[in-house]
Wavefront OBJ file of the C-alpha trace (Angstrom):
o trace
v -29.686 -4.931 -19.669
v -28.433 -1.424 -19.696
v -25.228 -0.361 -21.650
v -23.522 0.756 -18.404
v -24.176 -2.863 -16.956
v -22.924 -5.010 -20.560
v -19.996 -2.579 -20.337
v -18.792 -3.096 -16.795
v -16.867 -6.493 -17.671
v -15.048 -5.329 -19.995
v -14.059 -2.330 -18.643
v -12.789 -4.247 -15.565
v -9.732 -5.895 -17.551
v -8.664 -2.782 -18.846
v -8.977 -0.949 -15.574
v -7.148 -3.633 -13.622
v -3.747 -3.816 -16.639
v -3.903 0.409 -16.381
v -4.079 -0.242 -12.400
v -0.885 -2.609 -12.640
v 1.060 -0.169 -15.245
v 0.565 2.425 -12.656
v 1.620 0.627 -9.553
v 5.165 -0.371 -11.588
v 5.498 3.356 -12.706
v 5.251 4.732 -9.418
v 7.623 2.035 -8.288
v 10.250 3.067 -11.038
v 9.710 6.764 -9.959
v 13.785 7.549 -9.262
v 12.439 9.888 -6.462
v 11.129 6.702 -4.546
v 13.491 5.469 -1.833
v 11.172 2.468 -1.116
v 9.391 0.366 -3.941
v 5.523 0.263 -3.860
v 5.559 -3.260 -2.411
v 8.126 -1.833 -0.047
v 5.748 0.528 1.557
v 2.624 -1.413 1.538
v 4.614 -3.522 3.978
v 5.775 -0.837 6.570
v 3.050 1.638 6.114
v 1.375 0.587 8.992
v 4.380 1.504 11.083
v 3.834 5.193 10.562
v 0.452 4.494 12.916
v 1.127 1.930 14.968
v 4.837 2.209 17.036
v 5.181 -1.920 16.303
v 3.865 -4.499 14.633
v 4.862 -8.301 13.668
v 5.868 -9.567 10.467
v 2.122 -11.821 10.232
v 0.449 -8.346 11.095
v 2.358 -6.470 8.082
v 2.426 -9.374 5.598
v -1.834 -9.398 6.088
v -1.749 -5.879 5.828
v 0.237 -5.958 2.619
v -1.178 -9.115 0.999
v 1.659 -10.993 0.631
v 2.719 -14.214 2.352
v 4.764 -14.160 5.649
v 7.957 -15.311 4.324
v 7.590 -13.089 1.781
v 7.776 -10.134 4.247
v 10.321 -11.505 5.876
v 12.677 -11.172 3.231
v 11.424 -8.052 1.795
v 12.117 -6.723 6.101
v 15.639 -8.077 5.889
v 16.375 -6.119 2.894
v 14.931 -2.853 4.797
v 16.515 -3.808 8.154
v 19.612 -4.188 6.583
v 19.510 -0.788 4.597
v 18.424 0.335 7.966
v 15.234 1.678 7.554
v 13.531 -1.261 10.338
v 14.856 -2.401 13.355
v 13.382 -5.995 15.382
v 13.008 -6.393 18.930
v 11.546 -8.724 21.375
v 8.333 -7.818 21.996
v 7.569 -7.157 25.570
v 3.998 -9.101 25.874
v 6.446 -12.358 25.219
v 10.074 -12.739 23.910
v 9.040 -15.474 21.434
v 7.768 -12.627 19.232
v 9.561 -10.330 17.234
v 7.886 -6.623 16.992
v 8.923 -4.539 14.015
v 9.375 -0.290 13.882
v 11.042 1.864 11.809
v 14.226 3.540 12.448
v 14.356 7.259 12.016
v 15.737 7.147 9.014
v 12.855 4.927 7.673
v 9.969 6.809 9.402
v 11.445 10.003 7.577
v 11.301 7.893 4.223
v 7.794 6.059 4.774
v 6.466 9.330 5.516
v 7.817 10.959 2.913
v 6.175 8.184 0.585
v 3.141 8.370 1.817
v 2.857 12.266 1.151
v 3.956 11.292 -2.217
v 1.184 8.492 -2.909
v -1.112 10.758 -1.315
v 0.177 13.972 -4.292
v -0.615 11.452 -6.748
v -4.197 10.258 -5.835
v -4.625 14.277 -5.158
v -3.622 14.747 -9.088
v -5.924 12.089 -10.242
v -9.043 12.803 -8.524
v -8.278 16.645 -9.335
v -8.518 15.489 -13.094
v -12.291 14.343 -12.744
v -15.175 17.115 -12.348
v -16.762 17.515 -9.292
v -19.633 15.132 -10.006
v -17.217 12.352 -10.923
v -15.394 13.203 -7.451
v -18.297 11.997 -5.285
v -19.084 9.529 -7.647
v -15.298 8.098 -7.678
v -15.000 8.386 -3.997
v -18.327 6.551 -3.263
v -17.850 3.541 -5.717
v -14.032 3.239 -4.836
v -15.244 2.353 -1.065
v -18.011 0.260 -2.614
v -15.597 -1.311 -4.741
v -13.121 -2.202 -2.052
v -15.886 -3.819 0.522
v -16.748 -6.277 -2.160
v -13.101 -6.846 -3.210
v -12.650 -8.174 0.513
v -15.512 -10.486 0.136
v -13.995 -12.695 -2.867
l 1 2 3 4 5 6 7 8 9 10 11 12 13 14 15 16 17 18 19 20 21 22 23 24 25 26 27 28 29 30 31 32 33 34 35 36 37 38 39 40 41 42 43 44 45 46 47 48 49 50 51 52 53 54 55 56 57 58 59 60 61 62 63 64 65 66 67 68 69 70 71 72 73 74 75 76 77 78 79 80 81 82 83 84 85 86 87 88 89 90 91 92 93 94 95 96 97 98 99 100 101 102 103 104 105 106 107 108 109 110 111 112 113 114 115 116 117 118 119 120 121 122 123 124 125 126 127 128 129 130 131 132 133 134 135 136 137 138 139 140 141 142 143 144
């Protein structure tokens, strides 16, 4: 067995605690209007004019209730708004308001700076290599 391959385990630990200090840094970031968990939710709203809560909550990996509290919280700071979706008034379709599209967005730029910084810290060769196994990485991840 190569080195590389013994290594791998326990390298995965390690990378997965340095993966969770990061996501709660970047949450506590005081330039953040919406936590991390926050935005996973209503990211998909900056692409997509509406979506429902089950459609978000998948997206974000958390339960449906879940998201339903964490989109009362936003609705009532007034960055969401609900509405009866037109296709059938049983369902509730989600968007941002203005004010949250301006904040999602501006999240999104900021995640994006970040993941700019780190990959700008590797050397080229590590680049493609990062970029390749990342994808690799998260087609497997969806297969446990």
């Amino acid at each position: 067995m190569s080195t590389a391959i013994a290594r791998a385990p326990s390298e995965w630990p390690r990378f997965l605690g340095a993966l969770r200090r990061a996501r709660a840094r970047l949450s506590e970031d005081p330039v953040a209007r919406l936590s991390l968990a926050q935005y996973l939710l209503v990211e998909p709203l900056l692409d997509a004019p509406t979506r429902s809560v089950g459609e978000l909550a998948a997206n974000a990996g958390v339960a449906s209730p879940t998201a339903t509290r964490m989109l009362d919280g936003l609705q009532r700071d007034g960055h969401v708004q609900r509405e009866t979706a037109a296709h059938d008034r049983r369902c509730v379709a989600l968007r941002l308001t203005a004010n949250g599209r301006r904040i999602a967005a501006a999240e999104r730029a900021r995640f994006q700076r970040k993941g700019a910084e780190l990959f700008a810290a590797l050397e080229p060769a590590e680049r493609a290599q990062a970029a390749r196994l990342l994808g690799r990485l998260a087609d497997l991840m969806e297969e446990l």
